[in-house]
VEXZA-661857 format. One record per residue: residue number from 0; x, y, z of N, C-alpha, C in turn. Coordinates in nm, 2 decimals, always signed. Example, Ala and Ser with C-alpha at 12.3 -4.5 7.8 and 13.67 -1.06 7.14 Angstrom:
BEGIN
REC nr n.xx n.yy n.zz ca.xx ca.yy ca.zz c.xx c.yy c.zz
REC 0 +1.32 -0.57 +0.78 +1.23 -0.45 +0.78 +1.32 -0.33 +0.78
REC 1 +1.28 -0.22 +0.71 +1.37 -0.11 +0.71 +1.29 +0.00 +0.79
***
This chain:
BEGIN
REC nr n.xx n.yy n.zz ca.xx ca.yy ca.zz c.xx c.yy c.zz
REC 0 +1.14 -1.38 +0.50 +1.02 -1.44 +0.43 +0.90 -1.40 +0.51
REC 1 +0.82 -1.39 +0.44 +0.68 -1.32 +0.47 +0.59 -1.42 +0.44
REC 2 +0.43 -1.42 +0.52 +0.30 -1.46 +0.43 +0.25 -1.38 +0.37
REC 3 +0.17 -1.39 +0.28 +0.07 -1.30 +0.21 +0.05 -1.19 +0.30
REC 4 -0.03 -1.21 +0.43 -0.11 -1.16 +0.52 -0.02 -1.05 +0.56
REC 5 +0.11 -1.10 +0.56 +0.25 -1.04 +0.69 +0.30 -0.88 +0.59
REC 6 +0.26 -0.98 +0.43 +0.36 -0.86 +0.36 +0.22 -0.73 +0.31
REC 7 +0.12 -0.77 +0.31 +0.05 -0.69 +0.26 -0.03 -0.60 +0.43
REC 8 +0.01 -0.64 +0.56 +0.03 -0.58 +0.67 +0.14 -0.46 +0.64
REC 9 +0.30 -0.49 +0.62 +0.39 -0.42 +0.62 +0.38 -0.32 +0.48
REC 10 +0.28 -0.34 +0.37 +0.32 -0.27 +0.25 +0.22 -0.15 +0.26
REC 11 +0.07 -0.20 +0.35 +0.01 -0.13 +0.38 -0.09 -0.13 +0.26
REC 12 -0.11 -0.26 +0.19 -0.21 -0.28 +0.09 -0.32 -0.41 +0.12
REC 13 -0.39 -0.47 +0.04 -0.47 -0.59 +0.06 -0.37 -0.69 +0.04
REC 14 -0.45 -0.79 +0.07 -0.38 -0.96 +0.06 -0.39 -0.97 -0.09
REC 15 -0.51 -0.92 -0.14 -0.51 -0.97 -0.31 -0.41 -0.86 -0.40
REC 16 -0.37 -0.74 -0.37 -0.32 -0.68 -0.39 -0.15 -0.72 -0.41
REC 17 -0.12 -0.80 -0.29 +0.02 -0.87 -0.30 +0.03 -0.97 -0.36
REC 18 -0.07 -1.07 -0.38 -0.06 -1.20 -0.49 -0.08 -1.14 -0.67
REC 19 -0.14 -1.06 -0.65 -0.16 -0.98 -0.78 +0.04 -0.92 -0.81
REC 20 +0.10 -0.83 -0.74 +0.20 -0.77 -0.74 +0.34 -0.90 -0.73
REC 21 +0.28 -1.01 -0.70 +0.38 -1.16 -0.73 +0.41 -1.18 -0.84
REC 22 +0.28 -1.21 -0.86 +0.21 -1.29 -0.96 +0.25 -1.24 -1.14
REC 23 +0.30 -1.05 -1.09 +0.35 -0.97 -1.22 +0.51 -0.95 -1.18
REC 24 +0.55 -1.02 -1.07 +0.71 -1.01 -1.05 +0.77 -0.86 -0.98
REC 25 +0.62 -0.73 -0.93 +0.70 -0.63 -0.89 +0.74 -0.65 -0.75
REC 26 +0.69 -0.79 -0.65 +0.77 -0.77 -0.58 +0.82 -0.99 -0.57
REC 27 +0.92 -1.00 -0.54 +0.98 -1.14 -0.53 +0.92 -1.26 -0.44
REC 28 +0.89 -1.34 -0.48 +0.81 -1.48 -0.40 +0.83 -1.59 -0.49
REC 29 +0.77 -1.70 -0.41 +0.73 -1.85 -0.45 +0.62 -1.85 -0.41
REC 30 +0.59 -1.97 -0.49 +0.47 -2.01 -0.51 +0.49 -2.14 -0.44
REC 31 +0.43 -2.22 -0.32 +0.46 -2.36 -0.28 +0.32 -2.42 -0.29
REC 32 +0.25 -2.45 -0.37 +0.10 -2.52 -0.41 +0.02 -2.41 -0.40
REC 33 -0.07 -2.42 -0.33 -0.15 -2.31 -0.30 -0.10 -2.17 -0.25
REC 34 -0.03 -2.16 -0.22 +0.04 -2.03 -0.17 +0.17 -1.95 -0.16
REC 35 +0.14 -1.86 -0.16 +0.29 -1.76 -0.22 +0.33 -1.75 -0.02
REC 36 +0.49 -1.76 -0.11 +0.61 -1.72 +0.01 +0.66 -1.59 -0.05
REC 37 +0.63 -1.47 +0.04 +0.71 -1.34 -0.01 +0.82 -1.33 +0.02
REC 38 +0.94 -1.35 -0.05 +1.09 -1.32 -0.01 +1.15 -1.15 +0.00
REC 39 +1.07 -1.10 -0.09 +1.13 -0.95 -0.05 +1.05 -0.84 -0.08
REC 40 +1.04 -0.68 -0.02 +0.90 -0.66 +0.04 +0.99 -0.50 -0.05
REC 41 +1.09 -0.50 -0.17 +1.15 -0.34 -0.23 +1.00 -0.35 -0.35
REC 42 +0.95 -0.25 -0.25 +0.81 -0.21 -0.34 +0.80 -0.07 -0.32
REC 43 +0.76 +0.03 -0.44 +0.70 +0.13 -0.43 +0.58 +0.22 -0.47
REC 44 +0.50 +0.20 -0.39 +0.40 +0.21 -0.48 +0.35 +0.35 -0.55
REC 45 +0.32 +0.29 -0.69 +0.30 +0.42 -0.79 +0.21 +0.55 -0.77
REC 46 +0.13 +0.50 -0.71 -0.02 +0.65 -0.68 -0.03 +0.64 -0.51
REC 47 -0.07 +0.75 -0.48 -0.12 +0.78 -0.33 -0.21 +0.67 -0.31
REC 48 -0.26 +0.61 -0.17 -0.37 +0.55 -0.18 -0.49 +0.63 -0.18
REC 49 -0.64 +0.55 -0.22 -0.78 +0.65 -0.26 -0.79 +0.66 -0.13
REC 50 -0.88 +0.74 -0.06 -0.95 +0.83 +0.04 -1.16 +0.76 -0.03
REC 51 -1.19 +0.78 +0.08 -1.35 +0.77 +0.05 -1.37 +0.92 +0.04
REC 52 -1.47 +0.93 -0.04 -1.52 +1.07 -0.10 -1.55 +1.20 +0.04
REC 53 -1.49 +1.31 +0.08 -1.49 +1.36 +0.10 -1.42 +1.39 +0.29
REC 54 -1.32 +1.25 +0.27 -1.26 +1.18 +0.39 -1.10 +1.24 +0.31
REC 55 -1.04 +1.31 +0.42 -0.95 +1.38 +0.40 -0.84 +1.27 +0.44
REC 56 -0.65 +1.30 +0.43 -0.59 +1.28 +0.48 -0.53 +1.34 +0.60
REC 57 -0.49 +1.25 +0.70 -0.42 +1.34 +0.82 -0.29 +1.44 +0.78
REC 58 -0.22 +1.44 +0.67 -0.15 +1.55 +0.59 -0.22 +1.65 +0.54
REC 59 -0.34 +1.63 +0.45 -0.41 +1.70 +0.41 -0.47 +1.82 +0.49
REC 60 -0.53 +1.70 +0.64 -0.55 +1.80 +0.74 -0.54 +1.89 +0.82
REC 61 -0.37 +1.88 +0.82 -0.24 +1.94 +0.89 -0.25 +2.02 +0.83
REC 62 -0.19 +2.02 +0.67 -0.17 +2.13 +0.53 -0.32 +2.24 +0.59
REC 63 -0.41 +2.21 +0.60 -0.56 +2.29 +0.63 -0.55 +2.34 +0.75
REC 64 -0.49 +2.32 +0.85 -0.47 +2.36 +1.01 -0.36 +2.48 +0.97
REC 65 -0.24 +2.43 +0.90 -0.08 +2.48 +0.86 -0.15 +2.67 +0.86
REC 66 -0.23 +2.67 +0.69 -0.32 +2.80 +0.64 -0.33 +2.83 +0.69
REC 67 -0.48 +2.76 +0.78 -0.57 +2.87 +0.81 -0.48 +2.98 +0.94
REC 68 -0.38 +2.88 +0.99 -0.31 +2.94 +1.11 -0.21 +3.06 +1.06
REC 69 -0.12 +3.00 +0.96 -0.06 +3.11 +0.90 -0.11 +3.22 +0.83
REC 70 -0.21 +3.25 +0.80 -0.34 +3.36 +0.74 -0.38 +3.46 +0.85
REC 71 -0.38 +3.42 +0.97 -0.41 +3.48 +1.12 -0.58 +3.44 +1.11
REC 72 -0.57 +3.32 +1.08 -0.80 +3.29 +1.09 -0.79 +3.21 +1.22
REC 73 -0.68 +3.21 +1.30 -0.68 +3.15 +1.44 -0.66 +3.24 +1.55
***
């Protein structure tokens, strides 16, 4: 069992993001008054996460280091 806070730590998304993902049954919880108990954390999520505009990924980065090295531009 998880809190909101614990599972959206481990899923690597927001706290509103896992009450929303309850709340449509993709991932398993209760509800005890005010607050969700996460029971199980088999989620996958559908899209890459966004990047801020012109903020690369550390893959992406690599992939750009990988080229330019195999090209001989090093």
């Amino acid at each position: 069992m998880y809190s909101v806070r614990e599972a959206a730590a481990k899923l690597g998304v927001t706290d509103r993001h896992v009450r929303l993902l309850l709340a449509t049954g993709e991932i398993s919880g209760r509800k005890l008054g005010h607050d969700w108990v996460v029971l199980g954390l088999e989620y996958e999520r559908k899209r890459k996460p966004k990047t801020k505009r012109g903020q690369t990924t550390d893959r992406e980065e690599a992939q750009k280091w990988e080229e330019t090295w195999t090209e001989g531009g090093l």
